[in-house]
KEKE-3310 file (N, C-alpha, C; in steps of 0.2 Angstrom, whole numbers, plus 5000, padded with zeros to 4 digits):
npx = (5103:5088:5079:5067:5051:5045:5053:5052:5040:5039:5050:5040:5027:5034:5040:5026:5023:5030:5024:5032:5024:5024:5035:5031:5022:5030:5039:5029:5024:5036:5036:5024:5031:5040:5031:5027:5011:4994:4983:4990:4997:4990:4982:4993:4991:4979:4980:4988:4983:4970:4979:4981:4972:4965:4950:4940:4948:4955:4944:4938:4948:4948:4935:4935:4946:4938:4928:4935:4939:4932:4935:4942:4951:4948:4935:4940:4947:4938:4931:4942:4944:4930:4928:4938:4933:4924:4911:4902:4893:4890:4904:4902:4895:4902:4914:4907:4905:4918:4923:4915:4918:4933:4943:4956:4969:4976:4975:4978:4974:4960:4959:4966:4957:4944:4950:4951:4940:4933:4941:4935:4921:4925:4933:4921:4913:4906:4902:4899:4899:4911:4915:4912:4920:4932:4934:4933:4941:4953:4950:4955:4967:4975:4986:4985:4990:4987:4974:4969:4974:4965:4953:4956:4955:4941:4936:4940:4932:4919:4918:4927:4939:4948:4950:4954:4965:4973:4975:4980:4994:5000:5002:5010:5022:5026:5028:5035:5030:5025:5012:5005:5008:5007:4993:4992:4997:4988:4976:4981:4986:4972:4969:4976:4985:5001:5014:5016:5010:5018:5030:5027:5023:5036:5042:5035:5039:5052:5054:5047:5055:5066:5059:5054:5068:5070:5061:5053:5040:5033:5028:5023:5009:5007:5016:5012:4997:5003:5009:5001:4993:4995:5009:5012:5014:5007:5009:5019:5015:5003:5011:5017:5006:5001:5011:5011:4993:4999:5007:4996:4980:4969:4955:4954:4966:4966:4955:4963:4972:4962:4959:4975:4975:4966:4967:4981:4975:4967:4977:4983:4975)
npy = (5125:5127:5144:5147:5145:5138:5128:5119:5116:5108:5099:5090:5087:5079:5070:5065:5060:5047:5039:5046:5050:5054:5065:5073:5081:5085:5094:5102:5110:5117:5125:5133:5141:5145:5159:5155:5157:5153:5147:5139:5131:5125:5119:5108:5103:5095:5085:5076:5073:5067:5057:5047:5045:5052:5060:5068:5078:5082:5087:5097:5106:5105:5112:5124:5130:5131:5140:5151:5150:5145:5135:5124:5118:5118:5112:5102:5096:5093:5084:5073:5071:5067:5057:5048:5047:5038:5044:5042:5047:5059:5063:5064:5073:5083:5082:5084:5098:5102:5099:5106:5117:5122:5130:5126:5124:5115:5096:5088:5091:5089:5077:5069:5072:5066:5052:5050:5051:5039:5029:5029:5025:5013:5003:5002:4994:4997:4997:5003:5018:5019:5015:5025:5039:5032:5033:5045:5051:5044:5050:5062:5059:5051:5041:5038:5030:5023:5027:5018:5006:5006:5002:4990:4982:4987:4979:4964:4964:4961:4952:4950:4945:4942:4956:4963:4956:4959:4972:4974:4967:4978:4989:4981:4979:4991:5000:5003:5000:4990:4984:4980:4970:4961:4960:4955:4943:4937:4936:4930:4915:4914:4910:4899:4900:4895:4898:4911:4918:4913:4921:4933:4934:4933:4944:4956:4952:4951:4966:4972:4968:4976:4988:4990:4990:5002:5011:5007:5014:5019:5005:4998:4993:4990:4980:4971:4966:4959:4950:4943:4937:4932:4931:4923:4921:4922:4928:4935:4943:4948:4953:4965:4972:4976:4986:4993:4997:5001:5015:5020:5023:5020:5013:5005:5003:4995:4985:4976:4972:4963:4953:4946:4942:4935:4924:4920:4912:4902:4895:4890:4880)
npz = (5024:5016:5014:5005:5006:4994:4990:5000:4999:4985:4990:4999:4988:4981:4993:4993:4983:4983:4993:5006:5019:5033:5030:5022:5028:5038:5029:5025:5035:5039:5028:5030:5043:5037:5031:5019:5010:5019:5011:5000:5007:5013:5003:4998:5010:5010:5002:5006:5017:5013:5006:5017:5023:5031:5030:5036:5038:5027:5021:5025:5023:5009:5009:5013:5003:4992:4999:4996:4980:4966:4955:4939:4947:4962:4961:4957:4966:4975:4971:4969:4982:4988:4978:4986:4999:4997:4993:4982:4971:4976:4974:4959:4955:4956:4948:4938:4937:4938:4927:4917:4919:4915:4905:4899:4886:4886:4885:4895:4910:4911:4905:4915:4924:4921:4919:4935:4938:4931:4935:4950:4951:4944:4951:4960:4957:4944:4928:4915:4918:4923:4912:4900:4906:4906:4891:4887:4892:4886:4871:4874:4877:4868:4870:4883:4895:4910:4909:4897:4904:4916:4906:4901:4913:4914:4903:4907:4916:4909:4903:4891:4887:4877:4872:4882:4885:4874:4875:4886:4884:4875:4883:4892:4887:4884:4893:4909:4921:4933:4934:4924:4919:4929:4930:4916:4918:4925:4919:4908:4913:4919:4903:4901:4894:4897:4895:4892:4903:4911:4909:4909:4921:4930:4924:4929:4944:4945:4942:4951:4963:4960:4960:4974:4980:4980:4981:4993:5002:4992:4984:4989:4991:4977:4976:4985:4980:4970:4973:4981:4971:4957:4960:4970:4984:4998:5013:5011:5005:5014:5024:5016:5013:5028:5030:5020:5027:5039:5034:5028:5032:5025:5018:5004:5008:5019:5013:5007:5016:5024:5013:5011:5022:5022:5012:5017:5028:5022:5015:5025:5029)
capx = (5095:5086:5075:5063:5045:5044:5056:5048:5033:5042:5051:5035:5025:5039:5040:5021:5023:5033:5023:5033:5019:5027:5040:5029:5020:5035:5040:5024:5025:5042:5035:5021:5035:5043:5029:5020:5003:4991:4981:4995:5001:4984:4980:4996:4992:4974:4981:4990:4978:4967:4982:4983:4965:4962:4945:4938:4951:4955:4937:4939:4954:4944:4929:4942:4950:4934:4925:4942:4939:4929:4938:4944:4957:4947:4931:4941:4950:4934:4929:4943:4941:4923:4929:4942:4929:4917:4904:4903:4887:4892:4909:4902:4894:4910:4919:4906:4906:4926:4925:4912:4923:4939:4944:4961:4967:4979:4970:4980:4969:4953:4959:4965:4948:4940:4953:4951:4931:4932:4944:4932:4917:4927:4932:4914:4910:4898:4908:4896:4899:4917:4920:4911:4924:4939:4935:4935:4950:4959:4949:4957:4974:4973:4992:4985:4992:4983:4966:4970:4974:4958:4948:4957:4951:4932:4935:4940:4927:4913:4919:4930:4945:4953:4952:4958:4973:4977:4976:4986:5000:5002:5003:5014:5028:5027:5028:5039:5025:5023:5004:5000:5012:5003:4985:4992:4999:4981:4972:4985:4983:4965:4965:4980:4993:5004:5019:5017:5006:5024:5036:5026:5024:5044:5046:5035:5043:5059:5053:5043:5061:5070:5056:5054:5073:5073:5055:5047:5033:5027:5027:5019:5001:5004:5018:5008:4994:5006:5011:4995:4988:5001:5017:5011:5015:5001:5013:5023:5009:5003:5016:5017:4999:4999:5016:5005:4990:5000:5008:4990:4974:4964:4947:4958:4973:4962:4956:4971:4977:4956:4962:4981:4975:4959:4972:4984:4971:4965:4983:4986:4970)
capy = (5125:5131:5149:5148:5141:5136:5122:5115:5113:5104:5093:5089:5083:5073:5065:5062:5054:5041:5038:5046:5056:5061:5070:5078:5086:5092:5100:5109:5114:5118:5129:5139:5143:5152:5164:5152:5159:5147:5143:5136:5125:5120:5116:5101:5097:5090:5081:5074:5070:5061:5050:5042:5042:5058:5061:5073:5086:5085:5090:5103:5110:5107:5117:5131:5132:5132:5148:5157:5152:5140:5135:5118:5116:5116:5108:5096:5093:5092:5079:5068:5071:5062:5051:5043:5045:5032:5045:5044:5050:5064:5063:5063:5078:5088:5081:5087:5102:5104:5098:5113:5128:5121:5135:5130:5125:5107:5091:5082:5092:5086:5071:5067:5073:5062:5046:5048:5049:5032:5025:5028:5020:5004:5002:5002:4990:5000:4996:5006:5023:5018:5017:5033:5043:5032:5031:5051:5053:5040:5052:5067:5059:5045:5038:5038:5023:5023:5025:5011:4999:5003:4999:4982:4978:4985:4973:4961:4961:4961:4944:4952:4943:4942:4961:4965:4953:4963:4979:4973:4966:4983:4993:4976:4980:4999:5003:5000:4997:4980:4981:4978:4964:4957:4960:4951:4935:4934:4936:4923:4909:4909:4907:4893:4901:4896:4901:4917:4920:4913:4924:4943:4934:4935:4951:4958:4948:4958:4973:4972:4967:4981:4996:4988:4990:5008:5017:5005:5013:5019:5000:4992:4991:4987:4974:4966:4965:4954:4943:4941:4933:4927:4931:4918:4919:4926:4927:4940:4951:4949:4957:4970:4976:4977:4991:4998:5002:5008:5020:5024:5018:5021:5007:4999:4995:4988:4978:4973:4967:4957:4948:4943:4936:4926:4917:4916:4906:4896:4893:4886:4871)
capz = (5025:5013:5016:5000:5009:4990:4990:5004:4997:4980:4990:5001:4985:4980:4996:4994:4976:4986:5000:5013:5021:5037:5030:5021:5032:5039:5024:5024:5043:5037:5021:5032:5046:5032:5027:5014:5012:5022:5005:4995:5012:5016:4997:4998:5016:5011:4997:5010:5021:5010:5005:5021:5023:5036:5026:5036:5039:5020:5017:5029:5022:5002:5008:5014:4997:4988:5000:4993:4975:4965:4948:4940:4953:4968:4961:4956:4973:4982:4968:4973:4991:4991:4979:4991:5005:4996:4993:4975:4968:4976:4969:4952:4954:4959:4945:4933:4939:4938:4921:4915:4920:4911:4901:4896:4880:4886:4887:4899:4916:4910:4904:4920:4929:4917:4924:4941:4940:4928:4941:4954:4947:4941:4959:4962:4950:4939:4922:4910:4919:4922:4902:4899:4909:4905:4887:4887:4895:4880:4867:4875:4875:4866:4873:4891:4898:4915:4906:4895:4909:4917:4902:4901:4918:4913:4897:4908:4921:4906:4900:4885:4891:4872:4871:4889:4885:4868:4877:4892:4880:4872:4890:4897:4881:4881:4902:4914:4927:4931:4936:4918:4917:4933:4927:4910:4919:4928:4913:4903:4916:4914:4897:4900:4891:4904:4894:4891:4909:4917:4908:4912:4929:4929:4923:4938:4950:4944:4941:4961:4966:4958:4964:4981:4984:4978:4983:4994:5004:4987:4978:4993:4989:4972:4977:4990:4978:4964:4978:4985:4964:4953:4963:4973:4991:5002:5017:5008:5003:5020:5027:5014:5016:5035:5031:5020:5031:5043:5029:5025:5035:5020:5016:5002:5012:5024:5012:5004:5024:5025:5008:5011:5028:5019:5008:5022:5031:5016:5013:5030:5031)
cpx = (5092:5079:5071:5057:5046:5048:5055:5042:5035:5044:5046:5030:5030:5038:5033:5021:5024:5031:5028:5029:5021:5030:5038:5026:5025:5037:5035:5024:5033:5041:5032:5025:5038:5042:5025:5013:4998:4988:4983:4996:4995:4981:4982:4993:4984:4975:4985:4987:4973:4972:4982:4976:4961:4956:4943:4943:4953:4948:4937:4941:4949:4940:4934:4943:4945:4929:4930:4939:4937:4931:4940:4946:4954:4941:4933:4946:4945:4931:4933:4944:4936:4922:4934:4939:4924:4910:4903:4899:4888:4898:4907:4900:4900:4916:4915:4906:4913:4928:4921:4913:4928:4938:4950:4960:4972:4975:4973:4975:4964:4953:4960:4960:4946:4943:4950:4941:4929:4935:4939:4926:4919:4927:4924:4909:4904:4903:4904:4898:4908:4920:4918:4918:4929:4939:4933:4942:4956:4958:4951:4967:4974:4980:4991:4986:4987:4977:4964:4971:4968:4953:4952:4954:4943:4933:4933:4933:4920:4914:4922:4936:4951:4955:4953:4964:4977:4981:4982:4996:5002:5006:5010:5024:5029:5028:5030:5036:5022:5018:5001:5004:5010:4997:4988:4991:4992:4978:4974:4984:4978:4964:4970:4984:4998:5012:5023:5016:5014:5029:5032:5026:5033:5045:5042:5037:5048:5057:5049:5050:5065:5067:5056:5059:5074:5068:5050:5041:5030:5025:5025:5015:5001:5010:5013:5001:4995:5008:5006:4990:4994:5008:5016:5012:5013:5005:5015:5019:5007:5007:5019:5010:5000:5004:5010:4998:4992:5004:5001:4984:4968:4958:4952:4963:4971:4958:4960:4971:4971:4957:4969:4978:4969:4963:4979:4980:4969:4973:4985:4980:4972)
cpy = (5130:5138:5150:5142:5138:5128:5118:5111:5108:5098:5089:5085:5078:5066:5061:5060:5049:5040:5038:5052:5059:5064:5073:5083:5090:5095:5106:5113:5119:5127:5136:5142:5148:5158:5162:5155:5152:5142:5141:5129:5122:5116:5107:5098:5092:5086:5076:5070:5063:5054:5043:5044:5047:5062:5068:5079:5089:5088:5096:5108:5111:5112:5125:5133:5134:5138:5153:5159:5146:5139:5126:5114:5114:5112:5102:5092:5089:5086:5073:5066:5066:5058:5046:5044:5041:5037:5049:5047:5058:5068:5066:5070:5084:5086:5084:5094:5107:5106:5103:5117:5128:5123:5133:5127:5116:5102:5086:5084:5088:5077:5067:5065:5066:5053:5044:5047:5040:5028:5024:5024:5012:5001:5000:4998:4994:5001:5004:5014:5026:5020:5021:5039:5039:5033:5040:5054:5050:5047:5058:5068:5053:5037:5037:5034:5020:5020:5018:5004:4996:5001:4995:4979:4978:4980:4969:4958:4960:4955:4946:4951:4945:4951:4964:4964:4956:4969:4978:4974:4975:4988:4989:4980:4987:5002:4999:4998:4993:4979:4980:4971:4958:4955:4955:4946:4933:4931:4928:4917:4907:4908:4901:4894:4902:4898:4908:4920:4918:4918:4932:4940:4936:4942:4957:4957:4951:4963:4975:4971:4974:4988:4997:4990:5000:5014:5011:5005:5015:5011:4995:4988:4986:4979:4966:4964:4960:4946:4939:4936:4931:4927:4925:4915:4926:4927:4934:4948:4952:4956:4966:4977:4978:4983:4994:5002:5006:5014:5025:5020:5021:5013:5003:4995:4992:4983:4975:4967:4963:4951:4945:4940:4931:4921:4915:4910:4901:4893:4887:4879:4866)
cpz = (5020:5015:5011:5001:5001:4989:4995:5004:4990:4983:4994:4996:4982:4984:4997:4988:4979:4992:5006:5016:5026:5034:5026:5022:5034:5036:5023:5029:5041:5032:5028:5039:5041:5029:5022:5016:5011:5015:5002:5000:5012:5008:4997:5005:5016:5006:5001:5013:5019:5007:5010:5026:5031:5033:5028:5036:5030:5017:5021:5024:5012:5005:5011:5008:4991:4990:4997:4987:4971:4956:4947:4945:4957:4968:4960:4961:4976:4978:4970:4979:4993:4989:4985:4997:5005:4995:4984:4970:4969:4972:4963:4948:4954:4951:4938:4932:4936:4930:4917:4915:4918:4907:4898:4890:4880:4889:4893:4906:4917:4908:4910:4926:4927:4920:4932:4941:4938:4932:4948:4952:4944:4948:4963:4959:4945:4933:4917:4913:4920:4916:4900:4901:4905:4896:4883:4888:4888:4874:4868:4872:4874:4867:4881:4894:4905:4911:4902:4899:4912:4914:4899:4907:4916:4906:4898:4911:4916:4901:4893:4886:4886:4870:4876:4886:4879:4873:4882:4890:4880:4878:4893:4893:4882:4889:4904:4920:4925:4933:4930:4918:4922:4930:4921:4912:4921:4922:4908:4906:4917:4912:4896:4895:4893:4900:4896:4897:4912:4916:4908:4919:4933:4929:4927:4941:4950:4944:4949:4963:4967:4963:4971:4984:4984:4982:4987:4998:4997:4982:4983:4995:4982:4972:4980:4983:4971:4969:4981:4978:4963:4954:4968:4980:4996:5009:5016:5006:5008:5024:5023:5015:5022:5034:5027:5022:5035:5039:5031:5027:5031:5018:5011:5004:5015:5019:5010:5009:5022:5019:5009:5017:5027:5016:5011:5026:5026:5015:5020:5033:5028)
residu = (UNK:UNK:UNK:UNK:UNK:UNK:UNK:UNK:UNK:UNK:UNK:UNK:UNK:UNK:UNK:UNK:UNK:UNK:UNK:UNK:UNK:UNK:UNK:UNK:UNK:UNK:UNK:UNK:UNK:UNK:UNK:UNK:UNK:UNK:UNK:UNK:UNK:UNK:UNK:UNK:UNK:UNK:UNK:UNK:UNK:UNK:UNK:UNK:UNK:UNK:UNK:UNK:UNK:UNK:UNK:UNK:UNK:UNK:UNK:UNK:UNK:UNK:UNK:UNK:UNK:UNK:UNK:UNK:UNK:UNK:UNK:UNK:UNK:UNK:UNK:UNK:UNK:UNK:UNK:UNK:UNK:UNK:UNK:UNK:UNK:UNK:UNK:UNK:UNK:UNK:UNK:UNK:UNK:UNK:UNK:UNK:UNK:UNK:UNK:UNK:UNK:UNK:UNK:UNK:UNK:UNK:UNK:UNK:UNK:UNK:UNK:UNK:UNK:UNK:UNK:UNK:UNK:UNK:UNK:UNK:UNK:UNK:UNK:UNK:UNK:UNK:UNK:UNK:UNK:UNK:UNK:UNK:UNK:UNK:UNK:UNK:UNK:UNK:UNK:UNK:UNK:UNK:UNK:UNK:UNK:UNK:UNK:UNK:UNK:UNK:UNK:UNK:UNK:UNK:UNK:UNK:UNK:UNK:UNK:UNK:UNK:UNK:UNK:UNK:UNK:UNK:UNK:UNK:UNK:UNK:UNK:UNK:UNK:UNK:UNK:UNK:UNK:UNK:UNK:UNK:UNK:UNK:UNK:UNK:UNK:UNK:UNK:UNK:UNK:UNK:UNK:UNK:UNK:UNK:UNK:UNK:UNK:UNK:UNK:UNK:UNK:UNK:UNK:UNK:UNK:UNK:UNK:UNK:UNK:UNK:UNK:UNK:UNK:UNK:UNK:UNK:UNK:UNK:UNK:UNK:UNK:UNK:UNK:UNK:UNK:UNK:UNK:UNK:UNK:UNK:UNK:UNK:UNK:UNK:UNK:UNK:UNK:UNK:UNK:UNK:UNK:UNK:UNK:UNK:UNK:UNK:UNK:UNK:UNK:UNK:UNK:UNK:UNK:UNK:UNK:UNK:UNK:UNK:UNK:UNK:UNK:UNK:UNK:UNK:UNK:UNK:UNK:UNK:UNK)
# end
């Protein structure tokens, strides 16, 4: 058994990359038993918190870490804190904020800041405010794959289908994450290149088989979300969804579940 609170805390954001959130707490219960100082423990446990959709205690625990010490880091927790609690006007403030006191000198921090704000806004449908953030974040790091994706979807949603579907390809070929290879098929189908739209549908369908067998509370949401469009069987996404809110009883996995059961029902008249 290991006696370094540190390595408790390592394997604990691990375990919360891969959506196992219990066990990650317990590796944090686990850390601060060993001496871990509180505001290290309580930093990952709101990070935690908000994953699986315990808003207030994560705002708690943010506004704790901000009486400490108010810098990137924490302004830019409490930024994503209020974005994943729906209060995003607020949010945007905290994320400008964050990004105003960045002193270093790597652009990947800011670049990211910059993602998650444009991610919250696309979600929100407000596209123009969406591509401001995302289209900073590419200009920081101009290989950012994430970023790029969601400015296929804001292409998409602004009737620019033929430069979605460029960008997509590029992301579909160069990444092993098959939610660009989903998004393509969509995008291929409506424009009736059912060739092409069948063969990325394939190589998500495998590649959702493969991650699902390996890591699958982390590939739940976005499996159930392939199954639920162009994987074609709303039964299955059903089912995946419903594992995922209990994972995380977060507003999107609940609507995930209200969508896989609306095209269950449609399915079954």
């Amino acid at each position: 058994m290991p006696r370094d609170p540190r390595s408790f805390v390592a394997r604990a954001r691990l375990a919360g990359l891969f959506h196992r959130f219990a066990a990650a707490l317990d590796d944090l219960d686990a850390a601060a038993a060993l001496g871990l100082d509180r505001r290290s423990v309580d930093e990952e446990r709101a990070a935690v918190c908000q994953a699986v959709g315990r808003y207030d205690e994560a705002l708690a625990l943010r506004r704790q870490g901000l009486s400490m010490q108010q810098d990137f880091w924490t302004l830019g927790a409490m930024a994503r804190c209020r974005a994943e609690s729906g209060e995003v006007d607020e949010a945007e403030s905290w994320f400008l904020a964050a990004r105003r006191v960045f002193r270093g000198v790597s652009p990947f921090p800011p670049a990211v800041l910059e993602f998650q704000c444009g991610q919250m806004w696309l979600a929100q449908g407000e596209l123009v405010s969406a591509r401001v953030w995302l289209e900073s974040a590419t200009r920081r790091l101009p290989s950012y794959v994430p970023a790029h994706g969601h400015l296929a979807e804001a292409d998409a949603a602004e009737g620019r289908v033929a430069v979605a579907i460029e960008r997509l390809r590029r992301l579909a070929l160069a990444s092993d994450d098959p939610d660009y290879a989903t998004r393509l098929a969509r995008l291929l189908g409506g424009c009736e290149a059912s060739t092409e739209a069948r063969f990325w549908r394939a190589h998500a369908a495998a590649r959702y088989e493969e991650l699902m067998a390996r890591h699958p509370e982390a590939y739940a949401d976005h499996a159930a979300e392939f199954w639920l469009t162009v994987g074609g069987d709303p039964q299955r996404a059903l089912r995946l969804a419903r594992w995922n809110l209990a994972l995380r009883a977060t507003p999107r996995a609940q609507a995930l579940v209200n969508r896989a059961m609306c095209r269950v029902g449609q399915q079954r008249k």
